[in-house]
C-alpha positions as CSV (number, residue, x, y, z in Angstrom):
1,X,122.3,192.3,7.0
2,X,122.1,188.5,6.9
3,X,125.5,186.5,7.9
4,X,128.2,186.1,5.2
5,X,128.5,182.2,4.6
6,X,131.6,180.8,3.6
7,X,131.0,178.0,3.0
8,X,128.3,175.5,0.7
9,X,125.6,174.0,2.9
10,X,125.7,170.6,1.2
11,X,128.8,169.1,-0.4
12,X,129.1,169.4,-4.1
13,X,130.3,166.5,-6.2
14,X,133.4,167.7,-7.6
15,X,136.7,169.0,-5.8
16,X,137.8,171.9,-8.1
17,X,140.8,171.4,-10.2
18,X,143.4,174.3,-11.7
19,X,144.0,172.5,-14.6
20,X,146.1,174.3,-16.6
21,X,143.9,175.0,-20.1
22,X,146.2,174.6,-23.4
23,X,146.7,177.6,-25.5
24,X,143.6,176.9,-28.2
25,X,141.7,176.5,-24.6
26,X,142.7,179.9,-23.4
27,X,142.1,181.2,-26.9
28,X,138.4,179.6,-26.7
29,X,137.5,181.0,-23.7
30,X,138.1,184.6,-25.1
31,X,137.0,184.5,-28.1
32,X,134.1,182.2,-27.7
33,X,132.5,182.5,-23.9
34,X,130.6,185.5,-25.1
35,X,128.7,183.7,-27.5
36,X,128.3,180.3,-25.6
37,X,128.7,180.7,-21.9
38,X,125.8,181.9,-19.8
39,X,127.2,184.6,-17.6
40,X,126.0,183.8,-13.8
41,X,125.8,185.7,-10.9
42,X,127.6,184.0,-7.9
43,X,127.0,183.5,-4.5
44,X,129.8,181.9,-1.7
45,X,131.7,180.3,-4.4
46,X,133.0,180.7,-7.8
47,X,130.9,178.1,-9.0
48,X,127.9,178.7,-7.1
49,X,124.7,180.1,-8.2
50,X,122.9,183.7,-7.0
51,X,119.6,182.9,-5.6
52,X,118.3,185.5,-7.3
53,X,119.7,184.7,-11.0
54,X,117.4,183.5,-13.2
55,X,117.8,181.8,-16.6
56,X,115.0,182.3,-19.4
57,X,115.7,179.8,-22.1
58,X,113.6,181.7,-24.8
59,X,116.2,185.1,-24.3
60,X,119.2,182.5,-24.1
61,X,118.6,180.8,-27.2
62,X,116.1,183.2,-29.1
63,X,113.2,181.1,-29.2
64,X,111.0,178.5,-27.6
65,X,112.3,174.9,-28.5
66,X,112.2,172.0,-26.5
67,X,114.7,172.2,-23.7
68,X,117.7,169.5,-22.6
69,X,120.4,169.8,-19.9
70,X,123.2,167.5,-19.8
71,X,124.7,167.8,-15.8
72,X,128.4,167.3,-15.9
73,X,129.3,167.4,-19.5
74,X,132.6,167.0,-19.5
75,X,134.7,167.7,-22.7
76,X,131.1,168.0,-24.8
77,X,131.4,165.6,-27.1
78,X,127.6,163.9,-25.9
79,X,126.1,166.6,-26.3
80,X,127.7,168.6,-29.2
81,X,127.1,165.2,-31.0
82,X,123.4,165.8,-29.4
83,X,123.1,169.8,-30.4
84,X,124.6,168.6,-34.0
85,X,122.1,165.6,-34.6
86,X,118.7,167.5,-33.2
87,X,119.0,171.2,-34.6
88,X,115.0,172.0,-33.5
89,X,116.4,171.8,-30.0
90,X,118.1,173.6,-27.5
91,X,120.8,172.4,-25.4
92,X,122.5,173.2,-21.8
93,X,126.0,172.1,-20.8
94,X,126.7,172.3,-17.1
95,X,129.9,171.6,-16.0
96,X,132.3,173.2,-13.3
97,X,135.8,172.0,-15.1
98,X,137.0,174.8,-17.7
99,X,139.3,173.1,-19.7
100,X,135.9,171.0,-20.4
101,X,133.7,173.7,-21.2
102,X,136.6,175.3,-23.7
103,X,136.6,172.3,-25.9
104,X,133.1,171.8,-25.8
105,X,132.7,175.6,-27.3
106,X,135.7,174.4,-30.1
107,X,133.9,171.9,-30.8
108,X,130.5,173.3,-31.2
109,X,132.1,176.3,-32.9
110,X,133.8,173.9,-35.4
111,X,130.3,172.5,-35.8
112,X,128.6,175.8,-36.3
113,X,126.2,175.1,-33.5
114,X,124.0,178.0,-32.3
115,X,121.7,175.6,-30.3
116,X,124.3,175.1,-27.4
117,X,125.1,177.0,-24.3
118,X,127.1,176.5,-21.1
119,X,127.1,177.4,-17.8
120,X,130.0,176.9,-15.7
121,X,128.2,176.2,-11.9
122,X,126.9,173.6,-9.4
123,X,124.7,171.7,-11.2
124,X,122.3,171.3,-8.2
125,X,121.9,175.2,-7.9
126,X,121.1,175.4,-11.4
127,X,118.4,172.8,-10.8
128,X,117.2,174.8,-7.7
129,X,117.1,178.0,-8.6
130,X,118.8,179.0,-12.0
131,X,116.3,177.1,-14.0
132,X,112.7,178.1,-14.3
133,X,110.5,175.6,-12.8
134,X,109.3,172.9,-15.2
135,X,111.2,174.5,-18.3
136,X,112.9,171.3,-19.1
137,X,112.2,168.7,-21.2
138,X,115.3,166.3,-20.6
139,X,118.0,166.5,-17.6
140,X,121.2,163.5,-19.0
141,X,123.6,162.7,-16.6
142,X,125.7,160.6,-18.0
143,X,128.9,159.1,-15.6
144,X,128.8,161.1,-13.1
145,X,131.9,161.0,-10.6
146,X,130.7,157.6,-9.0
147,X,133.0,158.7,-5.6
148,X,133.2,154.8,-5.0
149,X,134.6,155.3,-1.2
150,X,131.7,155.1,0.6
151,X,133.1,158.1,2.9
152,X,132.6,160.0,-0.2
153,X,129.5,158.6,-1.0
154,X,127.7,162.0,-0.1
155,X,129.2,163.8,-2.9
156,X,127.3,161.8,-5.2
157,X,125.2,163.5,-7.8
158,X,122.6,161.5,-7.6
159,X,121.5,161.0,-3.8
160,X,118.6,162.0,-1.5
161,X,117.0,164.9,-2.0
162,X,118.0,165.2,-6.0
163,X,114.5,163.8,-6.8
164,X,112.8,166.9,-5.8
165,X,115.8,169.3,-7.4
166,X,115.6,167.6,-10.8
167,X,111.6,167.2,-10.7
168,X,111.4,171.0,-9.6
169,X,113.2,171.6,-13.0
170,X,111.6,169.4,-15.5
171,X,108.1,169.6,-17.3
172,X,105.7,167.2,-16.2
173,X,106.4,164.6,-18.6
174,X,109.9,165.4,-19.3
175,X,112.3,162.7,-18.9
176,X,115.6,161.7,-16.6
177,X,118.1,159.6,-18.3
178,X,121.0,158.6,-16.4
179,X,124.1,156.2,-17.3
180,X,126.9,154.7,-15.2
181,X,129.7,152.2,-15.3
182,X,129.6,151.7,-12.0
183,X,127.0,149.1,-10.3
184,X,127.0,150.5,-6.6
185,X,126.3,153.8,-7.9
186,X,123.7,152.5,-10.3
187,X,121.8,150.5,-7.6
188,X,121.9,153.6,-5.6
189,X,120.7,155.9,-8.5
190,X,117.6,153.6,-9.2
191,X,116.8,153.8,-5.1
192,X,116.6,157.2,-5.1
193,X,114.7,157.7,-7.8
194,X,112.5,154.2,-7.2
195,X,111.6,156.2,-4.1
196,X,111.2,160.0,-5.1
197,X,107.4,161.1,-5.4
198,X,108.0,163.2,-8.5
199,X,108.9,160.1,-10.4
200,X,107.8,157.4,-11.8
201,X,110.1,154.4,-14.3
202,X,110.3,154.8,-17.6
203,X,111.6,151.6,-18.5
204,X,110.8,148.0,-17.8
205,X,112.8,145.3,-16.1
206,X,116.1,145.5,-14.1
207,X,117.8,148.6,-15.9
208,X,116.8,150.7,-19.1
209,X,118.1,150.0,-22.8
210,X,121.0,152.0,-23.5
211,X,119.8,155.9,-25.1
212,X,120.1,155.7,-28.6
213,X,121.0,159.7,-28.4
214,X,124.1,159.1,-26.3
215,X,127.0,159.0,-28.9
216,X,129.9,156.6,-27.4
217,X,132.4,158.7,-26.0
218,X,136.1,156.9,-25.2
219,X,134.9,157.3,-21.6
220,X,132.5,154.8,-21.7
221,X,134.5,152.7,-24.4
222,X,137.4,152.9,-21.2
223,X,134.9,151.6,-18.9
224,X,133.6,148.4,-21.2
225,X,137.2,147.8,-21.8
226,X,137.9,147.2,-18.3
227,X,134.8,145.1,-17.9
228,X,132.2,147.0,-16.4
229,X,128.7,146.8,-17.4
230,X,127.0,150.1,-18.7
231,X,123.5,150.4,-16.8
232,X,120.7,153.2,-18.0
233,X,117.8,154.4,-16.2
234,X,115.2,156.6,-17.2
235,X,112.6,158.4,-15.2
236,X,109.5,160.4,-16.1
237,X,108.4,163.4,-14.0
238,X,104.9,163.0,-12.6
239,X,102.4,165.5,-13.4
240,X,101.8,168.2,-10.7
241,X,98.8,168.6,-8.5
């Protein structure tokens, strides 16, 4: 039998929190998880991914609809807004925090979304393995942690290698759209991607214009209020072969 690991290969870009979740919260998770949250086998971790789970979007969802993954969703409210505003399409929410993913289903519950799931993992061991390859048409990540001590640079999302993890995922065609209040992190996103061979700009000039399908959340409002700029880049995957 192969060696037990113990521990991730790579460092993941979030420490994991026991937040406590409110009562609604708790109540959420019960009564809504089954309908919303993707069950996932794990691996080393209780956020990790089996390598041998696999996610078919048409049995999810119960049809075949163009496909969008928002990475680190947070408390849901881009992309219930998202789910809400763009019924002939099908949504993913992958976040590790469950406090965030409980609000997001009370939201979308609220909203009587049934275009909406959740899956509470890595979001890079979704991309690698969970997701079938080119089954997405859109992968958001929107402020991401920017980790702006640059000893904890390497937990950043967005760093070498996530080029290929992201391109494995998304359709030839499909589209990356990132957004950050942070200008190091920015400059480092656009490097990456700038350099990765399964990608190509989808935008002209210095930075993108700003999504019109990203609703303003009070995160970002917090970061213009204290005077950071809010850059956008998007990036098309390049057609295989």
């Amino acid at each position: 039998m192969p060696e037990d690991r113990t521990f991730r290969d790579h460092p993941v870009s979030f420490v994991r929190r026991s937040g406590r979740m409110s009562e609604a919260q708790e109540r959420a998770w019960a009564e809504l998880a089954p309908r919303y949250v993707i069950d996932v086998p794990r691996a080393i971790a209780s956020t990790s991914v089996h390598p041998d789970a696999r996610l078919v979007p048409a049995e999810a969802y119960g049809r075949e609809a163009p496909f969008v993954v928002e990475i680190g969703s947070g408390q849901g409210h881009a992309i219930v807004h998202a789910a809400s505003s763009a019924p002939e399409r099908d949504f993913l929410a992958i976040e590790v925090f469950r406090a965030g993913l409980a609000r997001t289903m009370l939201d979308a519950d609220a909203a009587g979304l049934r275009n909406l799931r959740l899956v509470e993992a890595n979001a890079p061991e979704v991309l690698e393995t969970l997701l079938p390859e080119a089954s997405v048409d859109e992968v958001w990540i929107f402020f991401s942690d920017p980790w702006h001590k640059k000893k904890h640079n390497k937990r950043r999302m967005v760093r070498d290698g996530f080029g290929a993890q992201s391109g494995r995922a998304l359709r030839d065609g499909g589209l990356l759209r990132l957004a950050t209040d942070w200008e190091d992190y920015a400059l480092q996103m656009r490097e990456v991607l700038d350099a990765a061979p399964e990608f190509e700009r989808a935008f002209d000039g210095e930075w993108a214009d700003r999504f019109d399908g990203r609703v303003m959340t009070a995160f970002e409002r917090k970061g213009i209020d204290k005077g950071r700029d809010i850059r956008d880049l998007v990036y098309r995957r390049i057609a295989r072969g």
